[in-house]
Steps between C-alpha positions, in 0.01 A plus 500: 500500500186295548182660663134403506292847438111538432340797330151430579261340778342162438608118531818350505556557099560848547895419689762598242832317581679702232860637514575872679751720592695436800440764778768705641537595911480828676649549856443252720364267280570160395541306196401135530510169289162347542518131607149443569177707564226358701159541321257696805099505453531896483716442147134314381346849604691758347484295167107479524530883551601670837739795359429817321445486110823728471730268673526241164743344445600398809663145620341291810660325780528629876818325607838326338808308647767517270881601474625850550643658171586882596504594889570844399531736792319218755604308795488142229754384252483329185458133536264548803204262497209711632117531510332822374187701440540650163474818381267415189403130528729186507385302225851609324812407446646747710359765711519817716461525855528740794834390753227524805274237262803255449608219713733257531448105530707298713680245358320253623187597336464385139405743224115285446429567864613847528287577195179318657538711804546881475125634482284199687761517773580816572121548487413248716779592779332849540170358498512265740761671731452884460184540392282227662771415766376163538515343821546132596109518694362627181271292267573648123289452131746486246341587141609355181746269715678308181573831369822671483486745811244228641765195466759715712255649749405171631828370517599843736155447682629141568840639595326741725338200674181654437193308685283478252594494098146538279525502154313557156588339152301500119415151487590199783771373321709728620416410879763246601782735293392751763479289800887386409611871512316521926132594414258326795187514317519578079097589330382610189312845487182359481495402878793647702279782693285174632778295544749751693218593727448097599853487531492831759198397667344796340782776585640510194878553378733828671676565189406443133713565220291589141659533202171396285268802592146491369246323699786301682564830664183508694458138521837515702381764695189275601733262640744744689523495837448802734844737516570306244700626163408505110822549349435577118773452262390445156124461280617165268098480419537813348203694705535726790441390865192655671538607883299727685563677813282237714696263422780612717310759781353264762706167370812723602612297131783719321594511127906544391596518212808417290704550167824386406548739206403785708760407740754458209391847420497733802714273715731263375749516780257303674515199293934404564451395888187241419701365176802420683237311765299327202823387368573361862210258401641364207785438573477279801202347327214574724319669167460370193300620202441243219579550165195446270707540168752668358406645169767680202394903465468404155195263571333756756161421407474173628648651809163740550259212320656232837436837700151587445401122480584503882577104472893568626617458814798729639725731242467552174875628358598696116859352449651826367846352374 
């Protein structure tokens, strides 16, 4: 079979799609026929260098939709169109997963949006709903709002009928794709502490959802409200958030935070109740995530180069066969 693999750390020359051999199952594991993969930010961060020298080769991807090929000793049967978390990556042909990290799609979901939705959804379920549980009188800053977990956040925020919808972007083009998906008020990072505090009449936000890190950490925080909540799910700028204990003592502020693969880790059970809810969404319509571009494994580079350029707008997908 197919496979993209990388020996080394560095730019998008050192993916591999080169052929491998197929994996085998163990009990209660899954074989699966990749459809599509969804290309994920974190992908662009293990392949500038986030894993241990001793794990090369190894192949990326966090999530596949695809066909199952061998239920073995699961609940599924061949033929079952599912979505998956991978054993070792999903930019492949076929893969390996856990039964308790497979899922099936409903018919009424097609394979492209089943593959756009399994991380930034699930994600942004438990983040809005579990971890920050969001009410309707809440006023919330959405970070990096016309990214993946961003695009579906505001949609459930919307959903939610959440007050007061603030959100961040790169560059203003990307304002009015934002607005469309329920954001109230869409800024660059150059001016949303001034601008959300206008907005509040100096309060600030009650809930703020950072994936970026860095100084948009403590910026945030300079615009949270009193009991309100940081919820910290990702660094995209590469550098560590800085908080300090005043920053939550006499503001009564809190900081969660939150990680998927953790989760997939040391408690996957959790994830099948909030992915038959997500897939409530889609199929009645009420969420949609759009597809950027759909991109052959074999031509994975321009995948990561449309990635990193942050120009896209919804899903990038690898058509896997």
């Amino acid at each position: 079979m197919k496979a993209v693999r990388q020996y080394a750390f560095g730019s998008k020359e050192v993916l591999q799609y080169e052929e491998v051999a197929m994996p085998t199952i163990s009990n209660n594991e899954v074989l699966i026929r990749g459809v599509y993969t969804s290309v994920n930010y974190a992908d662009i961060k293990s392949r500038i260098g986030s894993k241990a020298k001793g794990d090369f080769p190894f192949t990326l991807g966090l999530d596949i939709a695809g066909i199952v090929e061998d239920a073995g000793n699961t609940k599924f049967q061949k033929g079952d169109r599912v979505i998956a978390f991978p054993k070792a990556g999903s930019y492949a042909e076929y893969v390996v997963a856990s039964e308790q990290l497979v899922f099936k799609i409903p018919q009424s979901v097609s394979f492209e949006q089943a593959a756009s939705m399994p991380t930034v959804s699930i994600l942004a379920y438990i983040l809005l709903h579990e971890v920050a549980q969001v009410k309707p009188t809440d006023s919330i800053l959405i970070h990096s709002a016309s990214g993946g977990v961003g695009t579906v956040l505001t949609q459930f925020a919307k959903l939610a009928g959440v007050e007061q919808i603030f959100a961040t972007v790169g560059n203003k083009g990307k304002a009015a794709y934002v607005k469309s998906l329920g954001a109230d008020y869409v800024y660059t990072y150059e001016n949303f502490v001034e601008e959300v505090l206008t907005q509040t009449n100096q309060k600030g936000v009650t809930v703020v959802f950072d994936s970026v890190a860095g100084s948009i950490t403590q910026q945030s925080l300079s615009c949270l409200a009193n009991y309100g909540t940081l919820v910290q799910f990702g660094n995209s700028s590469g550098q560590a958030g800085t908080i300090s204990t005043s920053d939550v003592h006499s503001s009564c502020r809190n900081i969660k935070g939150f990680s998927l693969g953790t989760t997939r880790k040391e408690d996957p059970k959790r994830l099948a109740p909030i992915v038959e809810k997500v897939f409530q969404y889609f199929e009645d319509g009420s969420i949609t995530i759009p597809i950027a571009e759909i991109v052959t494994l074999k031509d994975v580079k321009r995948a990561h180069e449309l990635m990193e350029s942050r120009q896209h707008k919804g899903k990038i997908l690898l058509q896997l066969s």
